[in-house]
C-alpha positions, 0 to 999 in steps of 0.5 A, spaced: 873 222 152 877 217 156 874 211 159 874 213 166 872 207 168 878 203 166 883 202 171 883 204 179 887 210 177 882 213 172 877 213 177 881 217 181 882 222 176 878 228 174 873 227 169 873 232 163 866 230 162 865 235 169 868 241 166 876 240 169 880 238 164 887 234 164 893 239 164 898 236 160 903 241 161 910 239 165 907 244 171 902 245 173 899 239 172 893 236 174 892 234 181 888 229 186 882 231 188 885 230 196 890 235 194 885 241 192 882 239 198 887 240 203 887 246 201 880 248 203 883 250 211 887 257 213 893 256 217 897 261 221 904 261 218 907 262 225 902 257 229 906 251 232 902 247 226 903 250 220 911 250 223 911 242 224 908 241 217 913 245 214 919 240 219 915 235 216 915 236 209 923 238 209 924 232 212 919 227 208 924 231 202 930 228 204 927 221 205 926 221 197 934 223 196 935 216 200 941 214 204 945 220 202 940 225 205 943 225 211 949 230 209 943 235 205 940 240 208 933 241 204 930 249 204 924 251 201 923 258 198 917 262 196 915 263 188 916 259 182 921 255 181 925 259 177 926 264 184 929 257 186 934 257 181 936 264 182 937 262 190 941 256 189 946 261 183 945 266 187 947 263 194 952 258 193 956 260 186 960 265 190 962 272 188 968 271 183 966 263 182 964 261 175 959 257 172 960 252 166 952 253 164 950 247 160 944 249 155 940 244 151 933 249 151 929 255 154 931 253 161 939 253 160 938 259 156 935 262 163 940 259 167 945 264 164 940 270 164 940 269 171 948 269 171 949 275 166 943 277 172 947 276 178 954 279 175 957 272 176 962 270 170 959 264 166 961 260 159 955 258 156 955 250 152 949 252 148 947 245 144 941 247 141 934 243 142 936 237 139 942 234 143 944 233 150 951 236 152 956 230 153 962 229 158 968 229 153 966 235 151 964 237 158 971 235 160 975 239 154 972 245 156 973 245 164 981 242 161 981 249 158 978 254 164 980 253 170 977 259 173 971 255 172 968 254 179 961 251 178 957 246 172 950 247 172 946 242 168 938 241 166 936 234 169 930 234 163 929 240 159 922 241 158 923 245 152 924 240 149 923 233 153 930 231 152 933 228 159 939 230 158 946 225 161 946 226 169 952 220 170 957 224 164 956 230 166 957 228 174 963 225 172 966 230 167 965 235 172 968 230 179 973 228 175 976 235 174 974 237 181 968 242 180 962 242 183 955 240 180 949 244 180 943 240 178 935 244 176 931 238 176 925 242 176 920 237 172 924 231 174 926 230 180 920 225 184 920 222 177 926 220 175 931 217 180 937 221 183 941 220 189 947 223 192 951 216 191 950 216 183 950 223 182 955 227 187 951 234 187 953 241 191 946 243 191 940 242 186 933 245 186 926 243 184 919 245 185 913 243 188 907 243 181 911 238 177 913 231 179 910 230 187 904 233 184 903 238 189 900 246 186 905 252 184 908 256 189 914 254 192 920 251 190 926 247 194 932 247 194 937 241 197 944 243 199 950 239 200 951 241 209 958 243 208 957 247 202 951 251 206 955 254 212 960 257 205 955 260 203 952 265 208 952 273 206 954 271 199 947 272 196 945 278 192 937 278 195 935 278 201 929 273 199 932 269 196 939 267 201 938 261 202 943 262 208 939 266 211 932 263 210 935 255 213 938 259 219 931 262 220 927 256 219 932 252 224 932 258 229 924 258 229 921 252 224 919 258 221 919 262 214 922 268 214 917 272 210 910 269 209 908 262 206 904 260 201 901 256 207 895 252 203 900 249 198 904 248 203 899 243 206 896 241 199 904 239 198 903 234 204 899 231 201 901 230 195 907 227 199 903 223 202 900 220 195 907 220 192 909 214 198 902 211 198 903 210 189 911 208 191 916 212 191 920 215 184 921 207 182 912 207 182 912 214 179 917 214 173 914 207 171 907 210 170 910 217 167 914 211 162 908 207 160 904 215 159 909 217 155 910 209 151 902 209 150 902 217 147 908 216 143 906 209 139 899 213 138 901 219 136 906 217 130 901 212 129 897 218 126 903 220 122 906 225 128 914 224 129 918 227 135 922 232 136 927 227 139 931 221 137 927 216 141 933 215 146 932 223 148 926 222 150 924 223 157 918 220 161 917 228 162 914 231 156 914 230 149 916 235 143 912 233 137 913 238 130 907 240 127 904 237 120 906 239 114 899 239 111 896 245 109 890 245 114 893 244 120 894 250 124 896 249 131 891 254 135 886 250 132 888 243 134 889 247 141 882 248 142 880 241 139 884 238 144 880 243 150 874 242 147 875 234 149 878 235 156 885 236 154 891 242 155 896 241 151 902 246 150 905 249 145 911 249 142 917 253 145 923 252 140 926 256 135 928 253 129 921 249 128 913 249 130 912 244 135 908 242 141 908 239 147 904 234 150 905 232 158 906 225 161 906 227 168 901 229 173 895 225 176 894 221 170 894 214 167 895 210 161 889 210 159 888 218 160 894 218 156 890 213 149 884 218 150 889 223 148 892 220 142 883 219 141 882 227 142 888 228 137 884 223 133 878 227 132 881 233 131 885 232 126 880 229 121 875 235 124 880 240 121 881 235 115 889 234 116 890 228 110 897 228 114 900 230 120 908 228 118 912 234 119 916 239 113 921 233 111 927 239 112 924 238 120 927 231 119 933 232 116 935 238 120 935 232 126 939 228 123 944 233 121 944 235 128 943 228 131 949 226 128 954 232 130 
């Protein structure tokens, strides 16, 4: 078990040993106790109150983008945060527009099923889930497609963990003139983005991952200019975003019903964020859990997915053992048994898992997971827990493409 005592953070922490088990999955993760807590009150979704908190929480949002927010507008919509891509697609790349999809793992490969969904024309960059696409090779593609209207990029992939290039992938796309959309579901509160480092049109995130908030809503950042385009475009009436600002700015309020308690728990969840302070804070822990998991881990003999300029403070992919008694289910419910949910894997080529740095978790969280790991391998009686050689070489013929 982890030492709970060991910093002010961990005290802060639910405690395994109480029967709740850190969530060490890229969303949801696991929570402050005060954000469970403001979930404890009902709200009318058309009583004055709840409308200020959702003015609130819109405006709080845009602060995170810094001196550019003043040109977003930022609108909220109901669902997982896969309801936010599908609205930004859906809202803001125009019916005869295409998009340059760029796809490193499950989330770029969903953007483009939610393009083939839409009927919208898209070109798929697929590089597989070892390697980030690259701006020269962006450049070449939108050199030879000028029907290409739209890039979208996964900002971290967390099928994989790999944070893929936002800079090169703005530059390509604002060089050719095209328009950059950005999913930084498990990034955004996390990693730094600003409109000024990284010009975007629109770019979508979720309340459950990096703020720290509970599944229910997403939130969308749209340019102001971009918005008024994009009125009686979308394919859905829930998912306009048009449509659901218009409202929202008309009344303060949802069109449709609110998740309303998450809405509060997100306020608060807002509220710690600050008081931690800000992204710089927050990426800097998620950077030192990731550090302590991944020293600790290959100290056992586990390797990752990734190069080790790939990998992101999000989550981490680590191949599975070759040893023979080694079996994934398995270690999973050791982990459990010890406090622990850890993910599995979700690549196509290798068997892997999956371990989170984000969530309301520290350092020393992070040492009692490599510990857990610790235990359960020398109960399953793995003598090694390096992977299949052909996994390594696979990445370094990839990694070298």
């Amino acid at each position: 078990m982890t030492d709970q005592n060991s910093s002010s953070w961990s005290t802060a922490f639910p405690d395994p040993r109480l029967g709740e088990p850190f969530l060490l999955t890229p969303g949801p993760l696991t929570t402050a106790f005060e954000v469970k807590e403001a979930m404890l009150k009902d709200w009318g979704s058309w009583d004055a109150d709840f409308r200020a908190l959702t003015a609130d929480m819109r405006k709080r949002l845009l602060k995170i983008l810094g001196a550019g927010s003043h040109e977003y507008e930022c609108i909220p919509v109901q669902g997982s945060g896969t309801y936010g891509v599908e609205a930004m697609l859906g809202s803001v790349v125009p019916r005869d527009g295409k998009v340059l999809v760029l796809a490193n793992g499950a989330y770029g490969q969903r953007a483009a099923e939610t393009m083939r969904y839409l009927k919208r024309t898209y070109h798929l960059l697929d590089k597989g889930d070892y390697l980030p696409p690259r701006g020269d090779e962006i450049a070449a593609i939108l050199a030879g497609d000028p029907a290409i209207t739209h890039v979208l990029a996964i900002h971290c992939e967390t099928s994989s963990g790999i944070l893929n290039p936002l800079s090169e992938i703005s530059k390509a796309t604002q060089d050719a003139g095209r328009r950059l959309l950005i999913d930084s579901m498990s990034a955004f509160g996390g990693v730094d983005i600003t409109p000024e480092t990284i010009p975007f049109d629109a770019m979508v995130s979720s309340a459950n991952k990096c703020i720290e908030g509970v599944p229910g809503f997403g939130f969308v950042f749209i340019r102001r200019d971009v918005l008024e385009n994009t009125k009686g475009n979308s394919h859905s009436l829930s998912l306009d975003l048009y449509a659901q600002w218009a409202a929202m700015e008309k009344s303060g309020q949802w069109r449709f019903t609110p998740p309303t308690h998450v809405v509060a728990a997100f306020l608060e969840a807002l509220r710690l964020f600050e008081e931690e302070g800000g992204v710089a804070a927050r990426s800097a822990r998620y950077a030192q859990n990731r550090d302590v998991l991944v020293s600790g881990m290959r100290r056992l003999g586990f390797e990752t997915l990734l190069d080790q300029a790939w990998l992101s403070p999000i989550i981490v992919t680590f191949f599975c053992p070759q040893d023979p008694a080694f079996h994934f289910d398995r270690f999973y419910d050791l982990m459990k048994a010890s406090g622990y949910i850890i993910y599995p894997g979700k690549l196509t080529v290798v068997d892997s898992f999956r371990i989170g740095c984000i969530g309301r978790m520290d350092h020393y969280i992070m040492q009692g997971v490599v510990d857990a790991a610790t235990r359960a391998l020398t109960e399953m009686g793995v003598q090694d827990a390096s992977p299949p050689e052909k996994a390594l070489e696979e990445r370094k013929r990839l990694s070298s493409v």
